[in-house]
N, C-alpha and C positions, 0 to 999 in steps of 0.2 A: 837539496836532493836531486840526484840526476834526472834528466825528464823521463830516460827512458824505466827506471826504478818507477817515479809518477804515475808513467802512462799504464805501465804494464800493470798494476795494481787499479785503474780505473773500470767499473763495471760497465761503463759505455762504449768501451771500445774504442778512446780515445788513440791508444795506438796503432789498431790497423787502420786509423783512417788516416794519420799520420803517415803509415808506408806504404797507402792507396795513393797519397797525395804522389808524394815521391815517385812511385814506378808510373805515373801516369804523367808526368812532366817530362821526365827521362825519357819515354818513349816515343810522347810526344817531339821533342827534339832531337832522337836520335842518337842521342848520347850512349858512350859506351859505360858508366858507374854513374850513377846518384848518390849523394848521403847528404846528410844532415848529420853536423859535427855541434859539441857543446864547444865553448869556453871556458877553461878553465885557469887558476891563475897563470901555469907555465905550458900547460899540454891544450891540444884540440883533440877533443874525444868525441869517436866515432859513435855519435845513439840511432841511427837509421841508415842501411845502405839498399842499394839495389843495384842490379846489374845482369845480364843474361849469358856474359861469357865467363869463360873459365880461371880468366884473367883478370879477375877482379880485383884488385890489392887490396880493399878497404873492406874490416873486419867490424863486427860491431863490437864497442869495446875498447879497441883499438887507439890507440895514443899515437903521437907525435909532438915534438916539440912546437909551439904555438906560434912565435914569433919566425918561423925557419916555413910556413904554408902560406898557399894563395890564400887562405881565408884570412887570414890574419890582414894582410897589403889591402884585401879589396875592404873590409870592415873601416880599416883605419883609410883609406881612401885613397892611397898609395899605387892600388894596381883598378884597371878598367873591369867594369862588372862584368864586360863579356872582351873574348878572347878568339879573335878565329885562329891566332895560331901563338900560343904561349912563347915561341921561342923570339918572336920578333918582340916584345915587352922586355923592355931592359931589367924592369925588375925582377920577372919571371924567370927573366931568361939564366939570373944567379943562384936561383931555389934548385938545391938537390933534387925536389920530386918531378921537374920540371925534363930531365933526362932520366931519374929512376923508375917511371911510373910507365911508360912516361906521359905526359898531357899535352895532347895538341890543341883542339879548341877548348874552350872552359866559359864557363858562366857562374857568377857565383853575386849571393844576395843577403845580404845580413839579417839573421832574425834577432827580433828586440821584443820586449816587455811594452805592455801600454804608457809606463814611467820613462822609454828610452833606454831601458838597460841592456846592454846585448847580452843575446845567448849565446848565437854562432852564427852559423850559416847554414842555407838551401846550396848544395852544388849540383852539376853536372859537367864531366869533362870528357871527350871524345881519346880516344889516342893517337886521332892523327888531327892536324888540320882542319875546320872547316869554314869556307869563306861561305855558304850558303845562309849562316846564320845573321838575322839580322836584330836593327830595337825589338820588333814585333815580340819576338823569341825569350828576348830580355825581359819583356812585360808578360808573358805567362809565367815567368819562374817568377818576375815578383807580385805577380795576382797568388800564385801558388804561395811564394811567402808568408804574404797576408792572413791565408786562410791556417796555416800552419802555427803562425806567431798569435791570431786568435785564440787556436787550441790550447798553445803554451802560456799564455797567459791565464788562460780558466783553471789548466792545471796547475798553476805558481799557486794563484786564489788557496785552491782544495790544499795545496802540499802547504801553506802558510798557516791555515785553516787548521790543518792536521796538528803541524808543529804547536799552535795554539794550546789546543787543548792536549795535548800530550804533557805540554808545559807544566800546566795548570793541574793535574792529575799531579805530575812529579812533585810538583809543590806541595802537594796535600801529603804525600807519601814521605819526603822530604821530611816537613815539620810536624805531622802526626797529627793533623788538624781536623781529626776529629774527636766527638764526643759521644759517649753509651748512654744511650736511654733504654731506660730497663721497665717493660710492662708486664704487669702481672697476669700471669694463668692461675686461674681456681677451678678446683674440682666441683663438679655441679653436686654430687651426692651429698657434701659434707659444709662447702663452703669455704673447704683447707687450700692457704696459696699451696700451689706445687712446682711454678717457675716461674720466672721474667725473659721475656723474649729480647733481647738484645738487640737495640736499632740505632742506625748510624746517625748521628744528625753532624752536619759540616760545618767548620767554621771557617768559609771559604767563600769568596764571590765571584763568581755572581751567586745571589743565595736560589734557591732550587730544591727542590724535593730530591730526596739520599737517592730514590733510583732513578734519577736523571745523572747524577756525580757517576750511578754505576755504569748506565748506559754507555756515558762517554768512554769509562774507562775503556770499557770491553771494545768499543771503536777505536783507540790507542794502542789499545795490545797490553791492557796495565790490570785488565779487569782481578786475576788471581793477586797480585800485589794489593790492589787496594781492597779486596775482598778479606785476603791473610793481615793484613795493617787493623780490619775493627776485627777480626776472632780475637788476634792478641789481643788487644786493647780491654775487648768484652772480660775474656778469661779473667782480667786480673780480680775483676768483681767477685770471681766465687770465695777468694779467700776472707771477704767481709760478710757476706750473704750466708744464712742459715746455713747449717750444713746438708738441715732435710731440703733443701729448695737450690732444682737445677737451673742450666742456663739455658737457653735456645739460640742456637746461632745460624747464621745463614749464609750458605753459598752456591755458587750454580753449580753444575755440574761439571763443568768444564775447571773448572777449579778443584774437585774433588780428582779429578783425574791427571792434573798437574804434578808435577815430583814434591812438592814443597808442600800437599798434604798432609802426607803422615811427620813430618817435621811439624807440623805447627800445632799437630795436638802430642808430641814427643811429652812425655810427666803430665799432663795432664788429667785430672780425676774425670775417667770415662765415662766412668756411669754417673755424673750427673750433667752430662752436658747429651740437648738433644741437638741433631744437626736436622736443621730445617733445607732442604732444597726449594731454590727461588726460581729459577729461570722456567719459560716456557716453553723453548725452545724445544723439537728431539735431542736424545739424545742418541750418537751416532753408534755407542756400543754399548748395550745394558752389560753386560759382559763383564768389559773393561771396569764400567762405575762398580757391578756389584762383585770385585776382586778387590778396586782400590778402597771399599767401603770394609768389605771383610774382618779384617784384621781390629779394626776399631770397634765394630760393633763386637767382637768377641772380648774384647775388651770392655763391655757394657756401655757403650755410647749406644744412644738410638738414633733411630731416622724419623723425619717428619715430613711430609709430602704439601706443600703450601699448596694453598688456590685450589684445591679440590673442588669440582661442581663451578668453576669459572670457563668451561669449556677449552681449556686447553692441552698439552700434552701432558698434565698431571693426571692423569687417567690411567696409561700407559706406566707412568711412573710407579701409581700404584700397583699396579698387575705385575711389573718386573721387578717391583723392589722388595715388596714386604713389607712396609713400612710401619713401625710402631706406634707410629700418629698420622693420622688424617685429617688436615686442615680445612673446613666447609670454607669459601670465599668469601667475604663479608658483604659482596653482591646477593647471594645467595639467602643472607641472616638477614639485611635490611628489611622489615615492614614482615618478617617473615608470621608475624601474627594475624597480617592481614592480608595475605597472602594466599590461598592453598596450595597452588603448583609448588610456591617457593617450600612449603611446609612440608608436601610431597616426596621433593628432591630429597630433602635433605634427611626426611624420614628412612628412603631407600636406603641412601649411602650411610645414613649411622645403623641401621640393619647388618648392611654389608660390612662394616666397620668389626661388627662384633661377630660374626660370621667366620674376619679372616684374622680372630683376635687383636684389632688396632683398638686403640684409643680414635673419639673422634671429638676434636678441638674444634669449636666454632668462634671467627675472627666476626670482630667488627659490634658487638654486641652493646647498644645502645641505651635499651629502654627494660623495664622490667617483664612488659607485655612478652618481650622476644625473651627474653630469661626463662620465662615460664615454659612456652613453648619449645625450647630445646631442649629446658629439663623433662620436659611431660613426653618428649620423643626420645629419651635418651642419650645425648650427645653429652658427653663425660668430662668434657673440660671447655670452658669458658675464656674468653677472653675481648675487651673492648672499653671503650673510653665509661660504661657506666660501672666498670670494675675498676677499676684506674688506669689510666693518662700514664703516658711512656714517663719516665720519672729519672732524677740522678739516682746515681749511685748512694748515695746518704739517704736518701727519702725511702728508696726502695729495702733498705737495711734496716730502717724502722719502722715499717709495714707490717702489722698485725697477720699473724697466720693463718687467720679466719674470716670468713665476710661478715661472722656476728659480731666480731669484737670492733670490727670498725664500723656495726652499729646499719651494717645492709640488712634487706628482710631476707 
């Protein structure tokens, strides 16, 4: 990856201090162009310039054949790192740029990787002449190197770093290396299952919790892809699965707003799939999400708002979406028996719940103690490891309909 692609993508502002470096050498010396050029296999490409006249030739971007520049002669050791007048350097003196540019004094300094690998070069070259310049001169531009070739090597680290796990995603997407674990919702009124909530587990290393795999994605640029890879995956379970028992599936918002949305539920049985929203993030347009949602829910899909009462932007989600479910956080259920605030909370928002007609689903549901307590407050659907453990696909198909038939009180 080009550095200057790297840098400009760094939230630390790796690259303007990169062309702090640069115009403060330059100017320091007196030079009329600065830049810093990459290497590449046949070209020298321009990624930082500076200069104060109008005559600057050196564009950023900007290409030249590699082997035909002083950078190339001074790298390979060929031409003197500094130059009070380029034309008297034999070698110089046969380089085209050497009468097109043209360059009289020059200084130029290889930048390398902490391995030894070169980039390119630090330059500075005047257009006329100058015998003023002396080592002294030569050792600020490679003190300045230094400090520049540091940068470039943190940013190789992050841009190798990157390529990593972009890798490692593609891999997954690739080979389809995941697997559906399907847990059960039950209606608190009756005992009746009513869905399985669809969850990714990876069969990928390093091994990690699914929202760490998603985390990364979304730091790659892959989050929608790996997100659309387990919907399909889930889907294919409804055609084994009851007909009365939906699916839950999840994805952020940003992926509801992607093109490859309404493609991935394209034949899909709408109405029995609810689409759970995961991210905590805002969202930047209710707008947009509640146009790209539209068309599906009229179709009888519904919405479900995850992490309700975990204090983040699902609150907001609620107010602008409508949403047909309302998810309590399993922060929120934990000890909620022995709890009051917690029993408070959750009181309010299943109030509110029926108020703005949602269902309201409480996650994470451990113990009987807390059973009680969210049936005795109303919360209409159930779900947690003392109801069942995320499960295959097989297991989940032979699940009794009811909490009594599997012998729950």
């Amino acid at each position: 990856m080009p550095l200057s692609a790297i840098l400009d993508t760094n939230p630390n502002g790796s690259g303007e201090q990169v062309q702090n470096i640069l115009r403060a050498v330059r100017r320091h010396l007196a030079m009329d162009v600065g830049f810093i050029s990459e290497f590449t296999e046949n070209d020298r490409v321009f990624r930082f310039t500076d200069g104060e006249t109008l005559r600057n030739p050196i564009t950023v971007g900007g290409a030249d054949p590699l082997r035909q520049s002083f950078c190339h002669y001074v790298a390979a050791g060929l031409m003197p790192e500094l130059l009070h007048d380029a034309r008297e350097d034999p070698v110089a003196r046969g380089l085209p740029a050497t009468e097109a540019l043209p360059v009289g004094a020059h200084l130029s300094v290889p930048l390398r990787y902490a391995d030894g690998t070169a980039y390119g070069t630090l330059c500075c070259f005047s257009f006329t002449p100058d015998r003023t310049l002396t080592g002294r001169d030569l050792g600020v531009l490679r003190l300045c190197a230094d400090v520049v070739s540091a940068v470039l090597q943190k940013e190789r680290r992050a841009s190798l770093d990157l390529e990593a796990r972009r890798a490692r995603i593609a891999g997954i997407l690739e080979t389809q290396a995941i697997d559906i674990a399907y847990q059960p919702v039950y209606r608190t009124s009756d005992g009746r299952l009513m869905s399985f909530e669809a969850l990714s587990r990876f069969r990928a290393a390093p091994e990690r919790a699914p929202d760490v795999w998603f985390a990364e994605a979304a730091e790659v640029g892959l989050l929608a892809d790996l997100e659309f890879l387990a919907v399909g995956l889930a889907l294919r379970g409804l055609e084994r699965l009851d007909p009365s028992i939906k699916i839950t599936l999840n994805l952020s918002p940003s992926s509801v707003l992607s093109p490859a949305f309404a493609r991935a539920f394209a034949g899909a049985p709408l109405g029995r799939i609810v689409l759970e929203l995961t991210e905590h993030a805002e969202v930047p347009s209710y707008a947009a999400l509640r146009a790209a949602l539209a068309p599906l829910r009229a179709g009888g899909l519904r919405l479900a708002i995850d992490d309700v009462g975990a204090g983040h932007a699902t609150f907001r989600h609620v107010l602008d979406l409508s949403p047909e479910l309302i998810k309590l956080d399993r922060s929120l259920i934990a000890g909620i028996d022995r709890d009051s605030a917690r029993r408070a909370l959750a009181d309010a928002l299943t109030i509110y719940g029926r108020r703005i007609g949602s269902e309201v689903v409480a996650e994470g549901v451990e113990t009987w103690a807390e059973y009680a307590v969210l049936k005795e407050i109303g919360v209409t659907r159930l779900q947690g490891y003392l109801l069942g453990r995320p499960q295959s696909l097989d297991a989940a198909c032979t699940l009794p309909l009811t909490l009594a038939a599997l012998g729950a009180a």
